[in-house]
C-alpha atoms as one frame of an Amber mdcrd trajectory, in Angstrom:
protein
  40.058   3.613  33.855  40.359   0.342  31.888  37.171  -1.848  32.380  37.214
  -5.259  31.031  34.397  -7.242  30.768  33.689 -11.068  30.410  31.404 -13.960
  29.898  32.443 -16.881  32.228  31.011 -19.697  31.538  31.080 -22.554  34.772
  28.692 -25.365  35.704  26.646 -26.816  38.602  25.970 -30.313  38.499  24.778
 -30.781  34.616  23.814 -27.202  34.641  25.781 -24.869  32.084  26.247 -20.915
  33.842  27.155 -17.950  32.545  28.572 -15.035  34.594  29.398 -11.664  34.323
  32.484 -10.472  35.276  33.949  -6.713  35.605  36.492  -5.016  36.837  39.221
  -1.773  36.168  42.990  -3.330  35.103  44.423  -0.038  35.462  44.149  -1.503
  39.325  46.455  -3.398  40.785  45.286  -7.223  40.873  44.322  -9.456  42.730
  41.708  -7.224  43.853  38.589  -7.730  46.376  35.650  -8.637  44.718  31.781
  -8.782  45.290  29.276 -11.610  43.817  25.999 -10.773  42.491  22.790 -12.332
  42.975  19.742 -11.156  40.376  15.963 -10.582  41.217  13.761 -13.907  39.735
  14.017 -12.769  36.354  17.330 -14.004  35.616  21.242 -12.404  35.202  19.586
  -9.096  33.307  21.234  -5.599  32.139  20.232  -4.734  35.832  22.688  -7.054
  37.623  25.323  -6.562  35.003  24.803  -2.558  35.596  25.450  -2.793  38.906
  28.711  -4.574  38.232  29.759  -2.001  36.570  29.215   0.566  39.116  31.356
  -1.640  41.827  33.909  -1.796  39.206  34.096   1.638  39.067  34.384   1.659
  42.833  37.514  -0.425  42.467  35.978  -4.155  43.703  36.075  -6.880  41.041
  32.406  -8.080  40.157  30.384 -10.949  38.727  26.838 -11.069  38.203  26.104
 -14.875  38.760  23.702 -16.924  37.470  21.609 -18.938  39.461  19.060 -20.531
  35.659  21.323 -21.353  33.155  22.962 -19.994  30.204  20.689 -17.559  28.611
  18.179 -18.415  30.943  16.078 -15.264  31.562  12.270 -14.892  32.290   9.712
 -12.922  30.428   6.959 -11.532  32.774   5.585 -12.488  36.508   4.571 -16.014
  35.611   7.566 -17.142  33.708   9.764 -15.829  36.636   8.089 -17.276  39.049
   8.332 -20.651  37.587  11.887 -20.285  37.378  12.597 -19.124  40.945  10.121
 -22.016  42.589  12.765 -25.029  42.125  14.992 -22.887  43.979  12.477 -21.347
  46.976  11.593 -25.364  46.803  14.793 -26.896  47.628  16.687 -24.285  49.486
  19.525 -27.308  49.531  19.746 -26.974  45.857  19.911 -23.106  45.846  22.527
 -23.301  48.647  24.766 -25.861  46.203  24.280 -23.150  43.058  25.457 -19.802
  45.222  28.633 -21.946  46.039  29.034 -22.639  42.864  29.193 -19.241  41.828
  31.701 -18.071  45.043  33.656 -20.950  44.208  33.880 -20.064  40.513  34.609
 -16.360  41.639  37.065 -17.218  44.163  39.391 -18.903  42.024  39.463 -16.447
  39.452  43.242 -14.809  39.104  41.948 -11.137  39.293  40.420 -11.798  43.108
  41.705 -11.967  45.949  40.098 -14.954  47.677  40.289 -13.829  51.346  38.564
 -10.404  50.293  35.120 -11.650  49.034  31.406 -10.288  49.987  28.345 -11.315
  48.186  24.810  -9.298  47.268  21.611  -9.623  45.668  18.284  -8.575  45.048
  15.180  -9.538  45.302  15.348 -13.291  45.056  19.320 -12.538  44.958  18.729
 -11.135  48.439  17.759 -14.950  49.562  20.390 -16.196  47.842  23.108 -14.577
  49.722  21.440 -14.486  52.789  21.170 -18.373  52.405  25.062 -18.543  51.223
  25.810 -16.957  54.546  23.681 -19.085  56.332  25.831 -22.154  55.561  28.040
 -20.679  56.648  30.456 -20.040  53.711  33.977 -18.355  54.322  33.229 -14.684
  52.623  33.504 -11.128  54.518  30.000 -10.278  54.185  26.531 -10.214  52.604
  23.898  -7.538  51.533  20.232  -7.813  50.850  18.668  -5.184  48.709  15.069
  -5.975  49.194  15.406  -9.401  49.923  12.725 -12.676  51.127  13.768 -14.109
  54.479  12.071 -17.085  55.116  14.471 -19.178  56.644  15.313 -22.632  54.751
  15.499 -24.652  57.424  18.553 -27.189  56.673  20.578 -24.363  58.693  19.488
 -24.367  61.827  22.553 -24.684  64.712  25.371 -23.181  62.241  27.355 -20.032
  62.762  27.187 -17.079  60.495  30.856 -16.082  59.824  29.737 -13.208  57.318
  29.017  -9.818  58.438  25.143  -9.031  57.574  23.609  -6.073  56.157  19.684
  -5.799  55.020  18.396  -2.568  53.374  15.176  -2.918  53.376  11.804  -1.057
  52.938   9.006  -0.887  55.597   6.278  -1.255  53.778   7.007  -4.236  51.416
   4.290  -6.557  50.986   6.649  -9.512  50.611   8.935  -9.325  54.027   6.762
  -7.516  56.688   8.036  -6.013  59.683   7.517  -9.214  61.355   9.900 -10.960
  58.942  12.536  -8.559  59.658  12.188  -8.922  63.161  12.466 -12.375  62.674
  15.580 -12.665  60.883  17.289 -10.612  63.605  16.287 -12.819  66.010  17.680
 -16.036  63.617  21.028 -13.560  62.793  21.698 -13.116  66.567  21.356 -16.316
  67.398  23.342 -17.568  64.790  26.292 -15.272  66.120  25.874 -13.089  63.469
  27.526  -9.264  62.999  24.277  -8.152  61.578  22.164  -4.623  60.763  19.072
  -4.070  59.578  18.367  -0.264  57.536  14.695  -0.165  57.168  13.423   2.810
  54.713   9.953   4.134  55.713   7.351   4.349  52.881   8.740   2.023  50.907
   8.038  -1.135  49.256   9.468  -3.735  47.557  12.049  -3.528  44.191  12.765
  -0.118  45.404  16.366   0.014  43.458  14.661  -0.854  40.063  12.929   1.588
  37.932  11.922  -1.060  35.532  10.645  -3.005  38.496   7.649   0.166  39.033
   4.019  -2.011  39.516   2.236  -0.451  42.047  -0.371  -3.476  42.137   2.476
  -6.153  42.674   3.649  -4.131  45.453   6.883  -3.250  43.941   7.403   0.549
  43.931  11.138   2.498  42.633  12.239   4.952  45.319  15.131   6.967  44.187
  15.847   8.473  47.928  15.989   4.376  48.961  17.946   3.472  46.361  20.799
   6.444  46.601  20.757   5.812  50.681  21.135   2.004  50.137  24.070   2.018
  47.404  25.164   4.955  50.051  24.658   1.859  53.061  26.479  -0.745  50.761
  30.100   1.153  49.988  29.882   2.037  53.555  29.507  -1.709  54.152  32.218
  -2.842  51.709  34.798  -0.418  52.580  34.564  -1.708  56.087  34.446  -5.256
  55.269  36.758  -5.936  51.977  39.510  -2.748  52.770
């Protein structure tokens, strides 16, 4: 394998990005390729690790960045304040995620009919909000993801396949919230599924993530079954 790695730098509006972007050349290219949305911190080592992973899978991938150019937070508050524009003015987070696809898109190493997007966190609203506009990509996936809806989207069709992993027992999407997502999914026409992961709570991919108090708790068994969820997902989708 022959991984190559690169900055790309792109803009939205007067705001400098910066992506990451992966994938293995010993592959034949144009290649599929998957977009990555980060937690509220920021595009971190944890994004840009799982990039690598789907690169190893075979998919081109690009951590995108939804802050600025070196644009990461430093604790709870800091993040928060840089997520709020964005939970704010869902019409402004909407314009940045298509941003990022379009930058991705147009890239020589992907193929641009063979695109799916997912995030965490945060990242999880992000590309549940890129499908809700209903952009022209295969599918999205929500690792422990908010759901509020944003409510500029109401009446358009979902063209993206949907898949949530999710865990019961987070404090920031309840049961109730999943329930109602499925109910704005279907009626948006979506292909959609839900994986809920008893006794589990939010940030349940990231070890560094562990704060019992915030509610955010690593599960290893969650996190192998949802990476597990997510190539199934992909292969069926992208191949």
């Amino acid at each position: 394998m022959a991984v190559q790695t690169r900055d790309i730098d792109y803009r939205h509006a007067d705001t400098l990005l910066s992506g990451f972007l992966v994938y293995d050349d010993d592959l034949s290219l144009p290649r599929p390729a998957v977009l990555i949305s980060h937690a509220w911190g920021g595009r971190d080592e944890f994004v840009c690790n799982k990039a690598r992973r789907l690169a190893e899978l075979g998919y081109v991938a690009f951590a995108l960045d939804m802050y600025g150019k070196g644009v990461l937070g430093e604790g709870p508050e800091q993040n928060a304040r840089l997520m709020q524009p964005f939970v704010s003015d869902r019409g402004l987070l909407q314009a940045r995620i298509i941003a990022a696809l379009d930058t991705l898109r147009a890239l020589p190493e992907v193929d641009p009919a063979r695109i799916a997007a997912m995030g965490f966190c945060f990242g999880g609203l992000c590309v549940l909000d890129l499908a809700r506009t209903g952009a022209d990509l295969r599918g999205v996936i929500s690792f422990h993801g908010l759901f509020t809806p944003p409510g500029n989207t109401a009446g358009r069709k979902i063209r993206a396949k949907v898949l949530v992993l999710h865990g019961y027992d987070d404090p920031m999407a309840p049961p109730d919230q999943v329930i109602a997502l499925g109910r704005e999914l279907t009626e948006a026409g979506a292909d959609w599924q839900i994986h809920m992961y008893g006794h589990t709570r939010h940030a349940f991919t990231n070890p560094l993530a562990n704060d019992p108090a915030f509610g955010t708790v690593y599960d290893p068994v969650a996190d192998r079954r949802s990476w597990q969820a997510m190539q199934n997902f992909l292969t069926e989708v992208l191949n």
